[in-house]
N, C-alpha and C positions, 0 to 999 in steps of 0.2 A: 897472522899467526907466526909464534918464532919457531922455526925448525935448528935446530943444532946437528942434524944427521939427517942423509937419505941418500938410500943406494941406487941414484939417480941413472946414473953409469950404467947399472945391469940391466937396466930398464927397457933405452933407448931403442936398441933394435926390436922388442918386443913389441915398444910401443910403435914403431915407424910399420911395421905388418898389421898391427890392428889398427891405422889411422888408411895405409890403402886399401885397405877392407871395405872402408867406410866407401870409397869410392867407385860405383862400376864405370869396367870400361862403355867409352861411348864415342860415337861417329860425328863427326864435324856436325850431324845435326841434330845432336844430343841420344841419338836411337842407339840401340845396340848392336853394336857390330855382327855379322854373321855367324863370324867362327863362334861368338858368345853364346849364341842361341840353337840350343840344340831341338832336332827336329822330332816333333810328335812320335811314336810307334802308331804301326798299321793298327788300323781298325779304333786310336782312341783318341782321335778327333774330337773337337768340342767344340760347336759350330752353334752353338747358344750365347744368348747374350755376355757382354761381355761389363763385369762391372767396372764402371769408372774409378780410378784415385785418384782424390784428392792433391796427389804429388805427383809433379814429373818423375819420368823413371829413373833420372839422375839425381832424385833429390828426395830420395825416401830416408825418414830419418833411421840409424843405424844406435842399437841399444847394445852394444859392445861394453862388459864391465873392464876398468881400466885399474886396476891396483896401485892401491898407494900405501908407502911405509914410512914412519919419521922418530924422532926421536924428541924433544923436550924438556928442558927442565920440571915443569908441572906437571905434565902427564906420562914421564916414562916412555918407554916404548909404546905405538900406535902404530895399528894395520887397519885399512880398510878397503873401498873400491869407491869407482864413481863411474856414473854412468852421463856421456854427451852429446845426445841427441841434437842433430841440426836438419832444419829442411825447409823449406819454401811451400808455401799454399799455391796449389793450382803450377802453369805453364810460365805464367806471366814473369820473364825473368828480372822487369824494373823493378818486381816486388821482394823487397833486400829478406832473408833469410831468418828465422825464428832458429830459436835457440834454448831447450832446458840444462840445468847441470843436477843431478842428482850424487852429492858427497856423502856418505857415511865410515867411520871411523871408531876403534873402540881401543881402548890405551891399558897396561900391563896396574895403571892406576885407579882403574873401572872408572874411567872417564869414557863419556859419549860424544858424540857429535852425527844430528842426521840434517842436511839441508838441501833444500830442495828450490832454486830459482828456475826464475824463466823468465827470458823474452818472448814476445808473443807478434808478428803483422801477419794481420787476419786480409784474403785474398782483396786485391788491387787494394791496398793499407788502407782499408776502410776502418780500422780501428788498428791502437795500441796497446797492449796489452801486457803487464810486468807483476813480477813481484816474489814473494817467496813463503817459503811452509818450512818452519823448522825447530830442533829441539836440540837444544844444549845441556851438558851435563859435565859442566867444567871446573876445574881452581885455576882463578887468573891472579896474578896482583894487582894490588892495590897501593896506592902512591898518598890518597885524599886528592881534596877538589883545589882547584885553580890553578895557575900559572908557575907559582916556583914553589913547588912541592918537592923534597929530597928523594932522593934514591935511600936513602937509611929508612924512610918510611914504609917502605917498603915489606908488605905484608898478604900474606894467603887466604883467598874470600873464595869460598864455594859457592854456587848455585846453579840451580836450573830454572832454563828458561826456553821460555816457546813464544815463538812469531809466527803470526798473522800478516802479511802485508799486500796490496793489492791493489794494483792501479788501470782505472781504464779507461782510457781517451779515444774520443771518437775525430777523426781529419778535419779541418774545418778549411785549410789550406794545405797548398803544396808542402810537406816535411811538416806542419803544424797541426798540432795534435791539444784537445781541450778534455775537460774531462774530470773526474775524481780518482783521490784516494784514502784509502781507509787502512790503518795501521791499530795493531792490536801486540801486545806483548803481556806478558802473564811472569815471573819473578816468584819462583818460590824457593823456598831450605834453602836460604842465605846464612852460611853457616862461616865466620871469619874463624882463621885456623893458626895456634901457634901466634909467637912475638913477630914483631917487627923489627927488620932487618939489624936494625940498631939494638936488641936487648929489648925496648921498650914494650907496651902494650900492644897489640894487634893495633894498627892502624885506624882500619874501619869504625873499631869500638870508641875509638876519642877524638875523632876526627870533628873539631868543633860546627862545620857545613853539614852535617848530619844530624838530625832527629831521631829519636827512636821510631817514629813510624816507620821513616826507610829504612831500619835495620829489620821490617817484617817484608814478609809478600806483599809484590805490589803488581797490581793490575791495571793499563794504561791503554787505553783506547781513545782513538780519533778519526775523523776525520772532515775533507775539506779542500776543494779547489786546487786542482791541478793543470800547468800549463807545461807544454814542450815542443821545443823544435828540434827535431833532430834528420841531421842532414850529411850521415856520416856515409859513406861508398858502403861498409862494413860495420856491424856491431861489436865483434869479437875481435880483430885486429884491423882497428883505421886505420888508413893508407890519407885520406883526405876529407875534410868536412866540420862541421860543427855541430854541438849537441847543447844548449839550454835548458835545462830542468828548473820549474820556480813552482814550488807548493804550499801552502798552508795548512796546520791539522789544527782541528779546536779538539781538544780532549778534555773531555766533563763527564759529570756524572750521569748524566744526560744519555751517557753512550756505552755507562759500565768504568767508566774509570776510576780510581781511587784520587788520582790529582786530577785539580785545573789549571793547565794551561796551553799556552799556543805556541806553535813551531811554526817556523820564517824559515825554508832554504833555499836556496840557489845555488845550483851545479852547472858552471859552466867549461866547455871545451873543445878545442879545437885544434886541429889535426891538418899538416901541410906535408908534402915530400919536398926535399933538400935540393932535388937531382933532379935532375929530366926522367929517371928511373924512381921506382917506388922501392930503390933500396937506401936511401935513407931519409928517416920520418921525425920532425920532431909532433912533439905529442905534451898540450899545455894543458892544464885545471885549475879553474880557483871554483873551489867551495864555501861558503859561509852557510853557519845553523845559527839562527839567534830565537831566544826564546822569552817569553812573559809569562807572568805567573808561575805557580809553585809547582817546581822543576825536579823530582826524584833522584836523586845520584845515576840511576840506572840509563836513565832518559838524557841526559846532560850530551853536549858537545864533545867529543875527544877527539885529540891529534895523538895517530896512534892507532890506526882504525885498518885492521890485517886480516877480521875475521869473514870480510866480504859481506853478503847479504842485500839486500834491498835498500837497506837506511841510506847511503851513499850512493846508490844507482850501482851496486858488486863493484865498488873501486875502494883500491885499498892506499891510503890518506898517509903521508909521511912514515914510508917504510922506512925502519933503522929505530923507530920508536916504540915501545911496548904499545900494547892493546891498550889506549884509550890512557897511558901516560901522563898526560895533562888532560883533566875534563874541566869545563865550567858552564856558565850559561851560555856564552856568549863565544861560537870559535869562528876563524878564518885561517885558510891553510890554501896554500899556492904551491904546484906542484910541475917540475919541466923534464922532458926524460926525451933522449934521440935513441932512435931504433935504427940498427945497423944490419943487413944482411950481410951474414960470413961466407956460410958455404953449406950445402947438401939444404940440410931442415936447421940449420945453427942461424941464428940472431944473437948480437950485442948490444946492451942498451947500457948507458949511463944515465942514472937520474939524480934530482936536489929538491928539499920540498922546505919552506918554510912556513910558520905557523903560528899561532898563539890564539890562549882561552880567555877569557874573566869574568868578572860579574856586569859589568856592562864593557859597552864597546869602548868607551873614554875611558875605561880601563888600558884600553893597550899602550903598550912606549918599545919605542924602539927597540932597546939595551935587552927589553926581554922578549925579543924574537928568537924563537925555537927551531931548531933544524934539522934535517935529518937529510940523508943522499948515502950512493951508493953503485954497485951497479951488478950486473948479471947476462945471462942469456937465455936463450930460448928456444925450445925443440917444436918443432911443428907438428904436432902430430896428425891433423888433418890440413892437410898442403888446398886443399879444393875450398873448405871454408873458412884456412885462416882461423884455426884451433891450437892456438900455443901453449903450452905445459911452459911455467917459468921458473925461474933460479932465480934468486937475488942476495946478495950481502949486502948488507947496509947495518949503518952508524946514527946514530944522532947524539941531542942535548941530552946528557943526565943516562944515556943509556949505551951499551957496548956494544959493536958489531955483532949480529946475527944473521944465520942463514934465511930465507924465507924459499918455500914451497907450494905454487899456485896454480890452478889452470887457469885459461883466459890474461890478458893479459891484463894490469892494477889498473888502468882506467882508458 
């Protein structure tokens, strides 16, 4: 998402009090310290059973709302909260940490946004567990489909939209995880708004890759065989490891869909430190989506991909580039960023991402490789799980530096 404003500055120390909040203190062996623990009054002892939690006591998750405000070209001014629950099943500390973010936001333009992910490792990672719940009520632009499409095309498309997505793998090996997933999106009051940038007709409306049926609601469901490894220290900020995501969705009528066809991706990534220390990290992804059969605008590949969610595994794909920028059938985007600690809760990171869409893959040539890069920092606001709120400026092909505002970090 592009942010052109946020009063990020007023924030921080608010946010660095409600991020050790999250934290209680605790004793080298994880208890709570004495002075912590205040002592019973006479006479109201409770010497009845006592029920177990599911969480160590250092890792009960904390639902603190965190405020967020930004500004926009499309939406005007926006206020909302989010809520970042983190915590571990049971005692077992080899078992790496689950993770929800709950986002909602409402803009001076009565635009909405409510989204809802989650990572999920269910106690000794006997299962994985992902995916998201969410409803859009947005104006994005619109550029039309493939590779070198102008910024003069550039044109205002409303709708709303809700996601379904959910993925759940059971361990079959060490870090390997098998399993399904099921992906559902729903597309309605697609409404293109005003000319295109150039004078000309709204975009969307003459865009010759377009049918009239995708200019109505469109309904898409699927699903289909999921594999992963993921071998990262941390979910939320890796320090070291790899992560492989390969899935396929068949989406048919068969399942409530309006189209047929199939999605191919692979997310990969991998994650080393520089130093003897884990202050500095580079941090690498290549993604490809390729698709067959008949492929929705909605549904399509884009570099340019800021709004988070599930589709990507919450990684945000060639910042410096509008929302889905370039879309076609067929994308690959490579992406490399070093993580720097400054000082206090402060990180710097530099990143560079290059990309490209088409109608098939012996579509691509060199000459039109796409790119974007840029760089930022980052407030920790929970120092114990490695919860970073980020900053980024970035540039790309065909589009003008912009602010970006995120929590978690883009992949």
């Amino acid at each position: 998402m592009r942010f052109l404003y946020l009063p990020l500055a007023l924030a921080l120390c608010t946010l660095a009090r409600l991020g050790a909040a999250q934290v209680a203190p605790t004793t080298t062996d994880g208890s709570a310290p004495a002075s912590a623990v205040a002592p019973p009054a006479p006479g109201l002892t409770d010497n009845g059973p006592k029920k177990k939690s599911i969480f160590a006591p250092s890792d009960k998750p904390s639902f603190i709302p965190v405020p967020i405000a930004f500004y926009q070209q499309e939406t005007g001014f926006a206020a909302g909260a989010a809520i970042l629950p983190v915590w571990r099943f049971g005692t077992d500390t080899t078992v790496r940490k689950s993770n929800a973010r709950l986002i909602a936001w409402y803009s001076q333009e009565k635009q909405s946004t409510i989204q809802l992910t989650h990572t999920i490792f269910t106690p000794g990672e006997g299962f994985f567990i992902s995916g998201e719940l969410s409803r859009y009520d947005q104006k994005l632009f619109y550029y039309g489909i493939g590779n070198d499409n102008s910024r003069n095309a550039e044109s205002e498309l409303k709708y709303k939209l809700f996601i379904f997505d959910e993925r759940a793998l059971k361990r079959v090996a060490p870090n390997l995880f098998a399993g399904l997933r099921y992906r559902f999106t729903n597309t309605t009051d697609i409404e293109p708004e005003g000319n295109a940038d150039n004078g000309g007709v709204n975009s969307f409306l003459v865009d010759p890759r377009l049918d009239g049926r995708e200019r109505n609601d469109t309904r898409i469901s699927g699903l289909g065989p999921a594999l992963l490894y993921d071998g990262r220290d941390n979910v939320l900020a890796t320090y070291r490891g790899a992560f492989v995501d390969a899935h396929v969705l068949f989406n048919g009528g068969g399942l409530g869909s309006d189209y047929k066809f199939t999605r191919y991706q692979l997310d990969a990534r991998y994650f080393k430190p520089l130093t003897s220390s884990n202050n500095t990290i580079l941090a690498l992804q290549y993604l490809t989506q390729l698709h067959t059969g008949d492929v929705p605008f909605r549904e399509l590949g884009g570099l340019g991909a800021n709004l988070g969610g599930a589709l990507y595994n919450n990684a945000g794909l060639m910042r410096g580039l509008y929302e889905t920028r370039f879309r076609d059938r067929q994308m690959m985007t490579f992406q490399a960023e070093i993580r720097q600690k400054l000082f206090w809760r402060i990180d710097g990171v530099v990143f560079g991402a290059v990309g490209q869409v088409g109608y098939k893959v012996n579509d691509y040539t060199f000459d039109q490789t796409r790119l974007a890069g840029g760089g930022g920092f980052r407030f920790r606001f929970n120092r114990r799980d490695r919860l970073n709120i980020r900053l980024d400026y970035a540039g790309g092909t065909d589009t003008p530096p912009s602010i970006y505002f995120a929590v978690g970090e883009a992949f």
